[in-house]
C-alpha positions as CSV (number, residue, x, y, z in Angstrom):
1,X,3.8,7.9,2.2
2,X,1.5,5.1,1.0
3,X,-1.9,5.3,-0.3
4,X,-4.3,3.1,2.0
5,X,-6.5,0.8,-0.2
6,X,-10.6,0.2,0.0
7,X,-10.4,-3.2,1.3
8,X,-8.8,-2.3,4.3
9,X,-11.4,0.7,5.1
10,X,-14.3,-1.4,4.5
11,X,-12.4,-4.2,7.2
12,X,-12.1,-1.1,9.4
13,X,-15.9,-0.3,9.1
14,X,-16.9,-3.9,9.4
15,X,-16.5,-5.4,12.5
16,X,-17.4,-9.0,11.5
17,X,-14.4,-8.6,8.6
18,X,-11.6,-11.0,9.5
19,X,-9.1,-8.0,8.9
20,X,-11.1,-5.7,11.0
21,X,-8.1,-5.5,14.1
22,X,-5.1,-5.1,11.6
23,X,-6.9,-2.5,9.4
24,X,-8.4,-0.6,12.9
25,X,-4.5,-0.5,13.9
26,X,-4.3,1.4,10.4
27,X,-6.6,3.9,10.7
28,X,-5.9,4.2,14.3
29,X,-2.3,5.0,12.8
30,X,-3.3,7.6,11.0
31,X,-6.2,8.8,12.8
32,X,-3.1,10.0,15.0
33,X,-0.8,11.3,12.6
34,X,1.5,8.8,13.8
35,X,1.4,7.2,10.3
36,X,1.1,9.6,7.2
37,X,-0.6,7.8,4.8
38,X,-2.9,8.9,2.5
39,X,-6.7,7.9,1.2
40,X,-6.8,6.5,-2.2
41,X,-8.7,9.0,-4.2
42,X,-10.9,5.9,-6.2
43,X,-12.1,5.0,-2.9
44,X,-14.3,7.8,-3.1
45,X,-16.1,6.7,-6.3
46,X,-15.9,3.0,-5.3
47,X,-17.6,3.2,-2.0
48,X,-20.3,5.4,-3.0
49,X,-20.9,2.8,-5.8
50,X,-20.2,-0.6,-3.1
51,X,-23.0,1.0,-0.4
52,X,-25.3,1.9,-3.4
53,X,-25.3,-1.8,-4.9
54,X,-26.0,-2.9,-1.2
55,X,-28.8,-1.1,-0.6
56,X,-26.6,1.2,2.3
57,X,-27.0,4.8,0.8
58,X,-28.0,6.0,4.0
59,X,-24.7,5.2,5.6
60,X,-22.5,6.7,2.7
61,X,-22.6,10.4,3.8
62,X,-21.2,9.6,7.3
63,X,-18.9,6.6,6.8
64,X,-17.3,9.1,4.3
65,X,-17.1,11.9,6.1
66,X,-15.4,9.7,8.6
67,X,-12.8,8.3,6.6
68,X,-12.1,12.2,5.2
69,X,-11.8,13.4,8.8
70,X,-9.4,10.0,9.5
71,X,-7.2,11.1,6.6
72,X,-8.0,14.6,7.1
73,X,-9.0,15.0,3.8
74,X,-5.7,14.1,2.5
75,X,-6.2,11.9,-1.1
76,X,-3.4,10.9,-3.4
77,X,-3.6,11.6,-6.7
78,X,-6.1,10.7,-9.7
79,X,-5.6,12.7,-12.9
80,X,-4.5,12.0,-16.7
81,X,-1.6,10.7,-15.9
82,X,-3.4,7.6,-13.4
83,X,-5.8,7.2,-15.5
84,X,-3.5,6.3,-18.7
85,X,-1.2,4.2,-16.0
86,X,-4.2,2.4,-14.9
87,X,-5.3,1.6,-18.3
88,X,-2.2,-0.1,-18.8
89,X,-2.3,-1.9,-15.3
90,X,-5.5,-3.9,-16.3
91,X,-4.3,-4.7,-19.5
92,X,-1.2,-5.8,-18.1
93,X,-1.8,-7.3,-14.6
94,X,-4.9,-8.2,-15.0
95,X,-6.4,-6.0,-12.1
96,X,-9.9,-5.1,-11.6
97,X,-10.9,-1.5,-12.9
98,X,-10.8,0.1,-9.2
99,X,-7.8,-1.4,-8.2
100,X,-6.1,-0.4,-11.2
101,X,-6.9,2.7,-10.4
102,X,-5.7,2.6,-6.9
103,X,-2.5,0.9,-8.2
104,X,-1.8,3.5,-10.7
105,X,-2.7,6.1,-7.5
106,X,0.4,4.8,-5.3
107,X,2.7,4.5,-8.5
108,X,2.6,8.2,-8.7
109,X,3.6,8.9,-5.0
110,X,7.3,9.0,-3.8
111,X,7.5,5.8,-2.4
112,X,5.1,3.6,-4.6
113,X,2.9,2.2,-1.9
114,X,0.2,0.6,-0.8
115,X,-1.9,-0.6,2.1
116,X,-4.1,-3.6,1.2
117,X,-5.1,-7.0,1.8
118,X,-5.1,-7.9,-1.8
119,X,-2.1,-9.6,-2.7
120,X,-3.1,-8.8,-6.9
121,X,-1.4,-6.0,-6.3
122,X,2.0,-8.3,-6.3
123,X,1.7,-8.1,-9.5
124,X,2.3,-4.8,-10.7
125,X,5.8,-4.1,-11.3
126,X,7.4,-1.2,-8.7
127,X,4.6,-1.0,-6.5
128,X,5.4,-2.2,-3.0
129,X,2.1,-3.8,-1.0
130,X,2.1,-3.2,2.4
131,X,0.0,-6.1,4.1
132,X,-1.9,-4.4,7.2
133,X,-0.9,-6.7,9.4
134,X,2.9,-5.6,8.8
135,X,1.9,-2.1,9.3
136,X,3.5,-0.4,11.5
């Protein structure tokens, strides 16, 4: 199951995003279980950091408890392990400290996936991006 990426949330959220139809067919996706995806567990932290830089604290309790509720609380995993993999990622790949992190997230699930827009993460050797629009 792959691990579904910031940048396609925050399309989701924003309707003026360019992405914002592919990434609503996402979330719609897994919103009804017909997809089983899971949140990447750094979104959490890099949200709640993104909407405090902006100024939109206000709207970070409830866009995050609508993303929980969308993936039903369901996070893939961030521990030692991700963090030492991720460590590497940036040193290796070059990719920025949160998407290292998501990166070294999907590398620990079965399939080694993720959702996202960002085509850095072509980089990273074994992980498999899936672009939103291809979602299916």
């Amino acid at each position: 199951m792959p691990l579904v990426e910031l940048d396609v949330l925050m399309a989701f959220l924003d309707s003026s995003d360019p992405g914002h139809e592919e990434a609503s067919r996402v979330v719609e996706l897994a919103a009804s279980g017909k997809a089983d995806v899971l949140l990447s567990p750094a979104c959490l932290i890099e949200i709640s950091l993104l909407y405090r830089t902006l100024g939109m604290e206000a709207e970070l309790e409830s866009d995050l408890r609508l993303l929980l509720s969308i993936f039903r609380g369901r996070v893939g995993p961030l521990g030692p392990v991700e963090a030492l993999r991720a460590a590497r990622i940036r040193r290796e790949h070059g990719l920025t400290f949160f998407d290292s992190f998501h990166a070294a997230s999907a590398l620990s699930l079965p399939d080694q996936s993720i959702v996202s827009f960002d085509r850095a993460y072509d980089r990273v050797a074994g992980l498999r991006r899936i672009d939103p629009a291809d979602f299916a």
